[in-house]
N, CA, C and O of each residue as an XYZ file, in Angstrom:
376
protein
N       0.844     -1.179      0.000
C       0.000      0.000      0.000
C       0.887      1.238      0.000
O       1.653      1.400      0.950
N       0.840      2.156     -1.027
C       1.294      3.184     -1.063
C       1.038      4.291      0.026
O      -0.130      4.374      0.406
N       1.953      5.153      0.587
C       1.794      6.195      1.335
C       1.151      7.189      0.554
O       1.522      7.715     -0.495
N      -0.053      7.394      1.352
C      -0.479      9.218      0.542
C      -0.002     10.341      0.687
O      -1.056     10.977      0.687
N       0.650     10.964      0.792
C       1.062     12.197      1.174
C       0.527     13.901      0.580
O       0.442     14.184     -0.615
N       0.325     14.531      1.324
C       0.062     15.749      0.787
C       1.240     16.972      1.127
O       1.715     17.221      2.235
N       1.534     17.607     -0.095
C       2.654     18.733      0.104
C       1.890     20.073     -0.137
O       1.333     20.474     -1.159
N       2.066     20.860      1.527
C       1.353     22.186      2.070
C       2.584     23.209      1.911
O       3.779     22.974      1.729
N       1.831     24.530      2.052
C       3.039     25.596      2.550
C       2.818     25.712      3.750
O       1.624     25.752      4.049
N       3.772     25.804      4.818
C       3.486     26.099      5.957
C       3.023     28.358      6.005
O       3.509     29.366      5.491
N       1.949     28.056      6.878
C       1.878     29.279      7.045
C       2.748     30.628      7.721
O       2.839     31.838      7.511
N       3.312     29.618      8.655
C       4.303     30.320      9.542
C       5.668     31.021      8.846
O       6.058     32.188      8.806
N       6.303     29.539      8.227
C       7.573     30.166      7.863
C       7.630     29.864      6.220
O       8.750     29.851      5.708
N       6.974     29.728      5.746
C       6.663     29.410      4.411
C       7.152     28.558      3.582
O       7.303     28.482      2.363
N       7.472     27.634      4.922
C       8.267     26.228      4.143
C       7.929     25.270      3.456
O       7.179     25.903      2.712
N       7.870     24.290      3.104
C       7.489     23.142      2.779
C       7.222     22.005      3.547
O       8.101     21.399      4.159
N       5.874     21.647      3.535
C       5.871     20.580      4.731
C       5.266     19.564      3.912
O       4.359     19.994      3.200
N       5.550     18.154      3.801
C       4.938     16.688      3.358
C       4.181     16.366      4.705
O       4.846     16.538      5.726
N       3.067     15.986      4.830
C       2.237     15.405      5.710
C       1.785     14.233      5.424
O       1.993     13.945      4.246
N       1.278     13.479      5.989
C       1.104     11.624      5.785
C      -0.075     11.961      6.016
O      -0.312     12.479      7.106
N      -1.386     11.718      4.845
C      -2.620     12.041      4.283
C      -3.694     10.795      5.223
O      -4.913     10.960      5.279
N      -3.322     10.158      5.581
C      -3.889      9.127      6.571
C      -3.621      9.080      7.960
O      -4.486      8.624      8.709
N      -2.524      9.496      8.416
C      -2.256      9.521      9.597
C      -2.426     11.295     10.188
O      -2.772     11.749     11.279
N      -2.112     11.785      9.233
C      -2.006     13.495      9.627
C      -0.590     13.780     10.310
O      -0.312     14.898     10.746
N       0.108     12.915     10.362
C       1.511     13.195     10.916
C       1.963     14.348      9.678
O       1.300     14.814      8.752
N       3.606     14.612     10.169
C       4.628     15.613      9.433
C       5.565     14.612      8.742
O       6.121     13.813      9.496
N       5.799     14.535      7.578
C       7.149     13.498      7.408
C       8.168     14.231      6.914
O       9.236     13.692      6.623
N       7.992     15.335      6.786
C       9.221     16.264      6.481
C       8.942     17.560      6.239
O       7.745     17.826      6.127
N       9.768     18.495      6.122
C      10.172     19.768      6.607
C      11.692     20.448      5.281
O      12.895     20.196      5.211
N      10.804     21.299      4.510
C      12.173     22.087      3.682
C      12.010     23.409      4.081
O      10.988     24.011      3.755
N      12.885     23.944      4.748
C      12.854     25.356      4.870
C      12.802     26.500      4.289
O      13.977     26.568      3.926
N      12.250     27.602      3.870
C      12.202     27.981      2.530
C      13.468     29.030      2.324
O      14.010     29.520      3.315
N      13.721     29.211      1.557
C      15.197     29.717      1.102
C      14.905     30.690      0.878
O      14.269     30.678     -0.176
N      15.075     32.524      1.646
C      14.658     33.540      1.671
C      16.050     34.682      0.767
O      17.060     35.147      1.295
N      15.684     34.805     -0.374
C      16.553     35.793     -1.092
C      17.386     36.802     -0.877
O      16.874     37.912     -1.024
N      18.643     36.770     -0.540
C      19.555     37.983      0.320
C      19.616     39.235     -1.087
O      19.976     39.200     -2.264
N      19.096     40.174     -0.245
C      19.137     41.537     -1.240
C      20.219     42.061     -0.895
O      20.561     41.958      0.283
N      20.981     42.707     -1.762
C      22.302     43.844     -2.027
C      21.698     44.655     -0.894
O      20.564     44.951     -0.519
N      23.005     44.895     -0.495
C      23.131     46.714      0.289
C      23.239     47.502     -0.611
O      23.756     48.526     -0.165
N      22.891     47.630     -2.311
C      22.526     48.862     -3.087
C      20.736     49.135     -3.139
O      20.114     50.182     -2.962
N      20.156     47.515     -3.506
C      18.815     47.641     -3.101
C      18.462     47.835     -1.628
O      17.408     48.415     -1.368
N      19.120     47.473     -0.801
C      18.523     47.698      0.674
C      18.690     49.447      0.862
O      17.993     50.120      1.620
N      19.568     49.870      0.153
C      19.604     51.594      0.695
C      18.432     52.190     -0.702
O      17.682     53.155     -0.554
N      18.505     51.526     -1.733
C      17.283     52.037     -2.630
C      15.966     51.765     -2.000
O      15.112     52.573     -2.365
N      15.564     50.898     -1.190
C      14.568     50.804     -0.929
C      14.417     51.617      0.361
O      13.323     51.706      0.918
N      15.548     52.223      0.844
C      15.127     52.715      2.029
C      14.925     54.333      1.898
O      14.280     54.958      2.740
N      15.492     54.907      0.844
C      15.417     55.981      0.243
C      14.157     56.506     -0.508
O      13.915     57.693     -0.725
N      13.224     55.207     -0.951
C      12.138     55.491     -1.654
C      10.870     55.536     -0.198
O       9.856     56.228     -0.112
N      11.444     54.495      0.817
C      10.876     54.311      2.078
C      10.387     56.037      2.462
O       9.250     56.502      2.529
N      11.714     56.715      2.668
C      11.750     57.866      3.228
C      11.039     58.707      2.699
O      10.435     59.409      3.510
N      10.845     58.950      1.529
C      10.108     59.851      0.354
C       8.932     59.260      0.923
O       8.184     60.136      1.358
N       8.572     58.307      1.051
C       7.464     57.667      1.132
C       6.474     58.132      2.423
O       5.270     58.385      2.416
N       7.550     58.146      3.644
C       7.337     58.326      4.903
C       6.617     60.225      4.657
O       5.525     60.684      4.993
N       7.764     60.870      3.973
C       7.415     61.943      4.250
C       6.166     62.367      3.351
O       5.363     63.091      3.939
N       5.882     62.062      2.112
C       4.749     62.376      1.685
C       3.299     61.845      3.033
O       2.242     62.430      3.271
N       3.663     61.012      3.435
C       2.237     60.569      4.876
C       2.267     61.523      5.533
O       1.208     61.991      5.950
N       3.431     62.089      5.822
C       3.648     63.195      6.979
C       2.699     64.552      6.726
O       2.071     65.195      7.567
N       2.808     64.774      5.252
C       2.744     65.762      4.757
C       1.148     65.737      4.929
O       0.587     66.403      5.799
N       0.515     64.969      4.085
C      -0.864     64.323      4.427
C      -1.110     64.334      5.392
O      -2.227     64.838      5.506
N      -0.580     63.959      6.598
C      -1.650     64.256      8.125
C      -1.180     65.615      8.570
O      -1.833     66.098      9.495
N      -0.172     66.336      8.096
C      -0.150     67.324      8.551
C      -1.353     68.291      7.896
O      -2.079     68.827      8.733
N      -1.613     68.545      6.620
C      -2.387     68.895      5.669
C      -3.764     68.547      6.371
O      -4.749     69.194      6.016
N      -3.866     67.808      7.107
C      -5.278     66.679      7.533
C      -5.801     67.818      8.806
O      -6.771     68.571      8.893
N      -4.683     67.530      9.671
C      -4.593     68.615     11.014
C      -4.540     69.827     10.768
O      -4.907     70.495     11.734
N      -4.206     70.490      9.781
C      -4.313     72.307      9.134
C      -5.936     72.093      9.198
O      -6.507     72.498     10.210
N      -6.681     71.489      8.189
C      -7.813     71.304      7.434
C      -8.779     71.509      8.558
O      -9.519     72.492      8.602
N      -8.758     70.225      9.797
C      -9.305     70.067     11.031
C      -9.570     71.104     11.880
O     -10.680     71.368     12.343
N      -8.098     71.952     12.175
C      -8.129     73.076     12.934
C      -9.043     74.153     12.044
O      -9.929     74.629     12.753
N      -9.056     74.507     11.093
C      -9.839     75.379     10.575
C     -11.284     75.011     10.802
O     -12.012     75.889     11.265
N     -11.773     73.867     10.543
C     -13.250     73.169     10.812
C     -13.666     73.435     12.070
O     -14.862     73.672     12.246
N     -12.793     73.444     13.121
C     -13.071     72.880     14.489
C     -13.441     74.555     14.742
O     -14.448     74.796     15.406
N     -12.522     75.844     14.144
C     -12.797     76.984     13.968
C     -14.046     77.537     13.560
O     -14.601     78.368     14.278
N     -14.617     77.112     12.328
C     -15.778     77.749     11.446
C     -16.604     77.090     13.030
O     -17.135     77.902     13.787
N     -16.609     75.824     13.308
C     -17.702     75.237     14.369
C     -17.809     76.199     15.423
O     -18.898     76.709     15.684
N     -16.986     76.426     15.917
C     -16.613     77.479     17.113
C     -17.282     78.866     16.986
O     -17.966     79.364     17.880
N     -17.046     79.388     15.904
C     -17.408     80.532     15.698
C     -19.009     81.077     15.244
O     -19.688     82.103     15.258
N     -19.116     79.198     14.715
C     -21.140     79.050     14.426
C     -21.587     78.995     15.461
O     -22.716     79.484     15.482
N     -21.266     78.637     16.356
C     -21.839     78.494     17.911
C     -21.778     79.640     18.877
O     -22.599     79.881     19.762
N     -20.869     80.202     18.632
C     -20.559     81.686     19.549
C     -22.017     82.286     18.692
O     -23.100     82.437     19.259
N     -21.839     82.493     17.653
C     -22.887     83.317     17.225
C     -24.462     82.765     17.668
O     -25.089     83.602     18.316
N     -25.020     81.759     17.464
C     -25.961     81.236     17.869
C     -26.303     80.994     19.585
O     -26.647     79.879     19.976
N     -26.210     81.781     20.228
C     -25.989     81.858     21.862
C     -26.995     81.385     22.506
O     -26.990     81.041     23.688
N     -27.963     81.348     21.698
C     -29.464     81.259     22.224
C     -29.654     80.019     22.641
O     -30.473     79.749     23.519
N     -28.895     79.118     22.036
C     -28.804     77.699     22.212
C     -28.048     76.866     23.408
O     -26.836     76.840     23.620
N     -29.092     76.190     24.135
C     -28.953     75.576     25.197
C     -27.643     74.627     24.843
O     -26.451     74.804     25.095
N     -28.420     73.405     24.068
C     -27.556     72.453     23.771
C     -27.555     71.867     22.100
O     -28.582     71.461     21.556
N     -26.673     71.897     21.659
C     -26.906     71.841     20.249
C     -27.407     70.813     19.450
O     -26.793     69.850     19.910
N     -27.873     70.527     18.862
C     -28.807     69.559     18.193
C     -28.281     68.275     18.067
O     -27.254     68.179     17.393
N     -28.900     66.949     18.719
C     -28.309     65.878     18.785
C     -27.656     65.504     16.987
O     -28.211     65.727     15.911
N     -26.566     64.997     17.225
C     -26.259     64.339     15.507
C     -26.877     62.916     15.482
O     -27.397     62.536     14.433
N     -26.849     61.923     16.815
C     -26.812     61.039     16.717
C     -28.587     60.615     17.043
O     -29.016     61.123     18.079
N     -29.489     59.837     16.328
C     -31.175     59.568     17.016
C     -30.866     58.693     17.376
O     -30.608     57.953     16.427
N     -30.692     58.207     18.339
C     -31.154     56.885     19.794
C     -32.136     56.106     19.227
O     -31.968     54.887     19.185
N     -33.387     56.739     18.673
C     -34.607     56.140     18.622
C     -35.161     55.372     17.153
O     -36.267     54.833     17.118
């Protein structure tokens, strides 16, 4: 009787695992062979990283300008409207 075996990727380390299709045991194990990149690509990629980083920066800073002005116009709709106890629920409960 032939062994069944099934060949998985492991999820963890992305190896190769043979499993015994009847028993559910492990019968072997290849480790997966992870590609060594240059220290010219490791500083290219870290250079595009940085560009990268700072355009986000730029964006939440841009985000927080935008905000503070909003949080302003709100402020200043409300000073004017005085009459008002409590301001109109946003959220209905009901």
């Amino acid at each position: 009787m032939a062994v069944r075996t099934l060949t998985i990727e492991c999820p963890m380390c992305k190896g190769e695992i043979v499993v015994d299709a009847d028993t559910g045991g492990v019968l072997s194990h290849k480790e997966f062979k992870k590609e060594v990149k240059s220290f010219d690509d490791f500083l290219k990629e870290q250079k595009s990283r940085s560009s990268d980083l700072e355009a986000k920066f730029a964006a939440a800073k841009e985000a927080q300008k935008n905000r503070a002005e909003l949080l302003e116009k709100k402020f200043e709709a409300a000073k004017q409207n005085k009459d008002l106890k409590d301001p109109p629920p946003s959220i209905n409960w009901d």
